[in-house]
C-alpha positions in Angstrom: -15.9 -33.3 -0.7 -16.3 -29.5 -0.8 -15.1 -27.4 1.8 -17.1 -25.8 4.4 -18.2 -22.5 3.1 -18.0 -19.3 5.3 -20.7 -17.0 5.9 -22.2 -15.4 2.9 -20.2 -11.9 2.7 -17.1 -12.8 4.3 -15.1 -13.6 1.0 -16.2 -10.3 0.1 -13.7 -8.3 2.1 -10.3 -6.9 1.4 -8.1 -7.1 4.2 -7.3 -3.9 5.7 -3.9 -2.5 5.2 -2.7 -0.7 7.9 0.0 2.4 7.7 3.5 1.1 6.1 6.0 1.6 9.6 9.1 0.4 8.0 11.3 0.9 4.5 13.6 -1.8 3.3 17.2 -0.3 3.9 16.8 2.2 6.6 17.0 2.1 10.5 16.3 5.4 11.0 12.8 6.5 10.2 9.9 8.8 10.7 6.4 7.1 10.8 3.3 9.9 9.8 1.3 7.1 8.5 -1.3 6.0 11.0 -2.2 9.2 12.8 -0.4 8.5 15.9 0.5 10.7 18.8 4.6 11.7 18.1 4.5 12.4 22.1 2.8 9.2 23.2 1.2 8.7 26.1 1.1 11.4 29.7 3.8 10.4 32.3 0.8 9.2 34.5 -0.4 6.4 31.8 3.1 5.4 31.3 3.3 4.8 35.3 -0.1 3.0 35.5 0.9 0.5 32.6 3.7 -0.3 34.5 2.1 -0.7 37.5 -0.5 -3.6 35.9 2.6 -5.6 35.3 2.1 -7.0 39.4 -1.6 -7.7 38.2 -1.0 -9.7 35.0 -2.4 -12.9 36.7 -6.1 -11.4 37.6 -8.8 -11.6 35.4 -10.1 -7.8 34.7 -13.8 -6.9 35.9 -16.5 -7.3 33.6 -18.2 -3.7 34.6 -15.1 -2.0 33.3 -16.9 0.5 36.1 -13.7 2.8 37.0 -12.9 3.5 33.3 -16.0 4.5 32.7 -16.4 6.7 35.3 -13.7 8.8 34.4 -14.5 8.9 30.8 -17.9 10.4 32.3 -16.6 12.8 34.5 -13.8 13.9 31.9 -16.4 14.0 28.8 -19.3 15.3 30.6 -21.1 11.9 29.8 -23.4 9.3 31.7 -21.2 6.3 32.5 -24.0 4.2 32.8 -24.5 4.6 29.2 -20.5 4.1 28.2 -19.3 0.9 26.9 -15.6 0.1 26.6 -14.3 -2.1 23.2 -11.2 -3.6 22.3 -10.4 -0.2 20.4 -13.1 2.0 18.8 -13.4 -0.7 16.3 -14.8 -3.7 18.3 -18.0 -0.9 19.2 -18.7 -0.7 15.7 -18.5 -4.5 15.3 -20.8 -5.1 18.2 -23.7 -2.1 16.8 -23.2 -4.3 13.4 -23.6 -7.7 15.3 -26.8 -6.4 16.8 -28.7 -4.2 14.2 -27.4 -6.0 10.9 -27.4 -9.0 8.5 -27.7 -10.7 5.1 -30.4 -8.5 3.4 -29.7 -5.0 5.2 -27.6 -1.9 4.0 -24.9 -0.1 6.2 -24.4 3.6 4.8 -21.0 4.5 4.6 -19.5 7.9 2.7 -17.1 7.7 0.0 -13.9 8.4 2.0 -15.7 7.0 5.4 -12.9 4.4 7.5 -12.1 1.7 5.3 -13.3 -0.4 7.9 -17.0 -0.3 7.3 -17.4 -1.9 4.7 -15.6 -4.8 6.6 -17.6 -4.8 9.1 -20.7 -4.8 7.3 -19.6 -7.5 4.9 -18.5 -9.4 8.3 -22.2 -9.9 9.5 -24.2 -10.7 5.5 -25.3 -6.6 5.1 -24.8 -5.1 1.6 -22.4 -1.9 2.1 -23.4 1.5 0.7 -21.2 4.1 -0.5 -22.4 7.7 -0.7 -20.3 10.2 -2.1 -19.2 13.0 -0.3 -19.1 16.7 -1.8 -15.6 18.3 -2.3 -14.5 16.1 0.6 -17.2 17.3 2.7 -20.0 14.6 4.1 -23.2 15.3 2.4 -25.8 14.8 4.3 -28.7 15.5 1.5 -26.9 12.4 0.0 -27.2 10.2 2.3 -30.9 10.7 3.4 -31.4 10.2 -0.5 -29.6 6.8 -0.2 -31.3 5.5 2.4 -34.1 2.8 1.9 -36.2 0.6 3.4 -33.5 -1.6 4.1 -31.0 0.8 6.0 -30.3 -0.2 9.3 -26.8 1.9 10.4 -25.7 5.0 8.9 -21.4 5.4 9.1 -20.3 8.6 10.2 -16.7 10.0 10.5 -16.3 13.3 11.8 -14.3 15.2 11.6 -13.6 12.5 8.8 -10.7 10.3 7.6 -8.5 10.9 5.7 -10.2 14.7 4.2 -9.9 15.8 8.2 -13.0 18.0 7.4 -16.2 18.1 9.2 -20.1 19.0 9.3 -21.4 20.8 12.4 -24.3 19.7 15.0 -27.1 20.9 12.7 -26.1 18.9 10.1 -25.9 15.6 12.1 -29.1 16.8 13.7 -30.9 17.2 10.4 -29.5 13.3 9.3 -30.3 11.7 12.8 -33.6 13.0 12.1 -34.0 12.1 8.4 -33.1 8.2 10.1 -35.3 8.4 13.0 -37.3 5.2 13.4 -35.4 3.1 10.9 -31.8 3.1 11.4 -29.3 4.1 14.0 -26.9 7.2 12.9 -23.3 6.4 14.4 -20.7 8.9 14.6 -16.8 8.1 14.6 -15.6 10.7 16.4 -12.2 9.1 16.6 -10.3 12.8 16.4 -12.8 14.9 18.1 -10.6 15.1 21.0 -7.9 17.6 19.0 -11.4 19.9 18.7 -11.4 22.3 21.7 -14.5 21.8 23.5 -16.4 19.7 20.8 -18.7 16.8 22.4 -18.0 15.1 19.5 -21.4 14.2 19.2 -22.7 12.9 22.7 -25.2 16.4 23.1 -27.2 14.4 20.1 -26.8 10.9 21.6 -28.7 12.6 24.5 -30.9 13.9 22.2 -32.2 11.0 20.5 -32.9 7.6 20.5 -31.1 6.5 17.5 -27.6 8.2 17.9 -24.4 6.3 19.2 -21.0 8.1 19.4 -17.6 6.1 19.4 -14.7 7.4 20.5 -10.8 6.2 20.5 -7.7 6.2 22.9 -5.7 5.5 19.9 -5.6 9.4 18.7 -4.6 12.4 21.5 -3.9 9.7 24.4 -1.3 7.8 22.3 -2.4 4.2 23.2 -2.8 2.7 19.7 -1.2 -0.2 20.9 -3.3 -1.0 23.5 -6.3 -1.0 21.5 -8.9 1.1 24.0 -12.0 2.6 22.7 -15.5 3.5 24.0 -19.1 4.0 22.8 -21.8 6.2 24.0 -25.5 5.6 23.3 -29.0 5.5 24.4 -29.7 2.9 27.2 -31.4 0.7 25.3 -28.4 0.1 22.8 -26.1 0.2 25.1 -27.8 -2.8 26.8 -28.5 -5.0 24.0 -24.2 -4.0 22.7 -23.3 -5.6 26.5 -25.1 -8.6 26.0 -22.6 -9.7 22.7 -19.6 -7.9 24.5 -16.9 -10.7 25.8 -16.9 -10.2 29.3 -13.3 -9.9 30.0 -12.8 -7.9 26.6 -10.3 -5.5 27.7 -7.1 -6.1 30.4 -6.7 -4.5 33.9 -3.8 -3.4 32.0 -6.3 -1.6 29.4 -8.4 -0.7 31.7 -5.7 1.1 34.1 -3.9 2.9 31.8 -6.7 4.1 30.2 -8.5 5.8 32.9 -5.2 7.6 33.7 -4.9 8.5 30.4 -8.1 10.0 30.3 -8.1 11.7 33.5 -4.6 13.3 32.4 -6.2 16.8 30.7 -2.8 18.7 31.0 -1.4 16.5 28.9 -4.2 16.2 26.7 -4.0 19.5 26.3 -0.3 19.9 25.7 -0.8 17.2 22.9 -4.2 19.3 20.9 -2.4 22.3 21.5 1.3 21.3 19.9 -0.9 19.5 17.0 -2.7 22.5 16.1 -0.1 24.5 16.3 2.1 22.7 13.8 -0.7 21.5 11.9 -1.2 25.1 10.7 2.2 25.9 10.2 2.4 22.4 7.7 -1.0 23.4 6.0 0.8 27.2 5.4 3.7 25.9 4.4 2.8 23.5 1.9 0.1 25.9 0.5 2.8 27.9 0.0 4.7 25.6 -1.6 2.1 25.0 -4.3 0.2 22.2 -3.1 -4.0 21.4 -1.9 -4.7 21.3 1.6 -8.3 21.5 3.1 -8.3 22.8 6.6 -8.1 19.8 8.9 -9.5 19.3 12.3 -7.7 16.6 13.1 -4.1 15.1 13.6 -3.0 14.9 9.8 -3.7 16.9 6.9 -4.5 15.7 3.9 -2.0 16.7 0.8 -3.7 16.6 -2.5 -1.2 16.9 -5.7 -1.8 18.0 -9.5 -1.8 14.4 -10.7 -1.6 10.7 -9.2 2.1 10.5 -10.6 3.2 13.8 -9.2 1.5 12.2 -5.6 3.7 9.0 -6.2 6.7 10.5 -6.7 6.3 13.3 -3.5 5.6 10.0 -1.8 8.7 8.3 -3.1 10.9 11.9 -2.4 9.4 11.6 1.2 10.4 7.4 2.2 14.1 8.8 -0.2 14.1 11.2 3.3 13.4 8.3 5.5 9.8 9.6 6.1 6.5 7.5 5.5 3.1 9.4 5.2 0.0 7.2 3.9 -1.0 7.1 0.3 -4.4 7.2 0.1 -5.9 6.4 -3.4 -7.8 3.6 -1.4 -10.0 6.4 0.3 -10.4 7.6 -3.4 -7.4 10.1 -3.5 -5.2 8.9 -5.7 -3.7 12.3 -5.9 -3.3 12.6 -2.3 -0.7 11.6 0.3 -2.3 11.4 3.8 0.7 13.0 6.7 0.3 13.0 10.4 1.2 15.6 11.9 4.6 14.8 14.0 7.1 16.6 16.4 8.7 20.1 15.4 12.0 18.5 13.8 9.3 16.0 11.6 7.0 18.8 10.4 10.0 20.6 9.2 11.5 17.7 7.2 8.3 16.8 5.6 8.1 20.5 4.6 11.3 20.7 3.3 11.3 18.0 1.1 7.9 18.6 -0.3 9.4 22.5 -1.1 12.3 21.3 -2.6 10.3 18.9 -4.3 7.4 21.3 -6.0 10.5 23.6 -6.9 11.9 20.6 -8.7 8.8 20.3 -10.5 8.9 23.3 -12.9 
């Protein structure tokens, strides 16, 4: 008898391979792989997730009403038009879920988050990779790629792992270009390390065919509580709650979140120590002989003369006890992909990259 076969598209996907955290022989090391936050999360989201621990028996509320409301009054953004995801991610699935399927295209750009692709795959829709222009979105590109089968366009921005970005006319000018056939949707997953950039939510007011989604993950340092939030026109917002689990995130999600958010010192302290030694990383290594595009993010991405000479920086780097993310699946096989850390990791990493480039003749 043959087995059961899965939907059509599922076999298609790669699993996604997270950040490497850990390297056989050592106890002690320094973990720039996924983008987290070295501080993690404010003193006030700390106390808050161990408050939920007396709540643990309670179901959450479905209305996930008091995280929203901060979000709006922090971000400047209707809560009413706000819905709250298992991470970023689990938004994206739902948009897919409800605007996708076997015989529709999802627009993606070349080194777009590896997981849309996945997500398209996940619901039957054909994935389409645009290529990007000296790791810059190109927007001319995209509009060309479209057809009569687009439903979602894939935006990161500022992107993943190039940490450039396009500004608010360019976005305009492609939410345009899609009006009345497909639904533009920006990851604005780092806009929060962007002094005060909406990260897209002035165009999701602006038109019917724009949804924003946005992460705790990043700035707030909750990665492992796996928080994120969408903002959108009412009427997508409204047809995303109807496939959203009810009791999709915890009171302890939803409590630590909302302090999180409503935390902006700390926020603060976090964009403000990232920028700071982001461009003292992106000077030194510049210096030091190697590629780096200005990022506006919380990594930079590191692009070497060759694949091999990226390898073995990698390899000189985990020798040091410190991991960064190779990225040749984003299409840089050159590159090595480094979150920015604390003081004392920024200054390791550029050590051993300057002794390294010295060592190279």
């Amino acid at each position: 008898m043959a087995p059961i076969a899965p939907q059509p598209g599922i076999m298609e996907i790669a699993l996604y391979q997270g950040g490497q955290s850990r390297l056989e022989g050592m106890t002690e090391v320094v973990k720039l792989s996924a983008n987290e936050n070295p501080y993690g999360p404010s003193p006030s989201a700390r106390a808050a997730y161990a408050a939920a621990a007396e709540t643990l028996h309670r179901y959450p509320g479905t209305t996930h009403e008091a995280l929203r409301a901060a979000i709006g009054e922090v971000q400047g953004v209707d809560p009413d038009r706000v819905i709250c995801g298992v991470g970023s991610d689990e938004v994206l699935q739902f948009i897919c879920q409800a605007y996708a399927g076997p015989g529709d295209e999802v627009i993606h750009t070349e080194h777009g988050f590896s997981m849309y692709p996945i997500l398209a795959r996940a619901v039957g829709a054909t994935p389409v990779c645009v290529a990007e222009r000296e790791r810059v979105v190109d927007v001319d590109a995209i509009v060309a790629a479209c057809s009569a089968r687009t439903r979602i366009v894939f935006l990161t921005n500022p992107g993943n792992p190039t940490g450039t970005m396009i500004g608010a006319a360019d976005i305009a000018r492609l939410a345009d270009g899609l009006a009345g056939r497909a639904i533009l949707v920006i990851d604005a997953a780092y806009a929060d390390f962007i002094p005060g950039f909406d990260g897209g939510a002035s165009l999701v007011e602006a038109r019917d065919n724009v949804v924003m989604t946005r992460t705790f993950s990043k700035i707030y340092g909750l990665g492992g509580l796996r928080i994120g939030w969408g903002y959108g026109p009412r009427a997508i917002i409204d047809v995303l709650n109807r496939i959203r689990q009810p009791f999709n995130l915890s009171p302890t999600q939803l409590d630590t979140a909302e302090a999180a958010v409503r935390d902006k010192q700390w926020t603060a302290y976090c964009r403000d120590e990232t920028a700071r030694l982001r461009s003292w990383l992106r000077a030194e290594l510049i210096a030091a002989g190697i590629a780096v595009d200005e990022s506006h993010t919380n990594f930079i991405l590191a692009r070497f003369a060759s694949p091999a000479q990226a390898q073995a920086a990698d390899a000189a780097l985990k020798a040091e006890g410190l991991i960064v993310r190779a990225v040749a699946g984003y299409g840089f096989p050159e590159g090595l992909r480094i979150t920015i850390g604390d003081e004392r990791a920024c200054g390791r990493v550029a050590d051993v990259l300057r002794s390294f480039m010295e060592g190279q003749g």
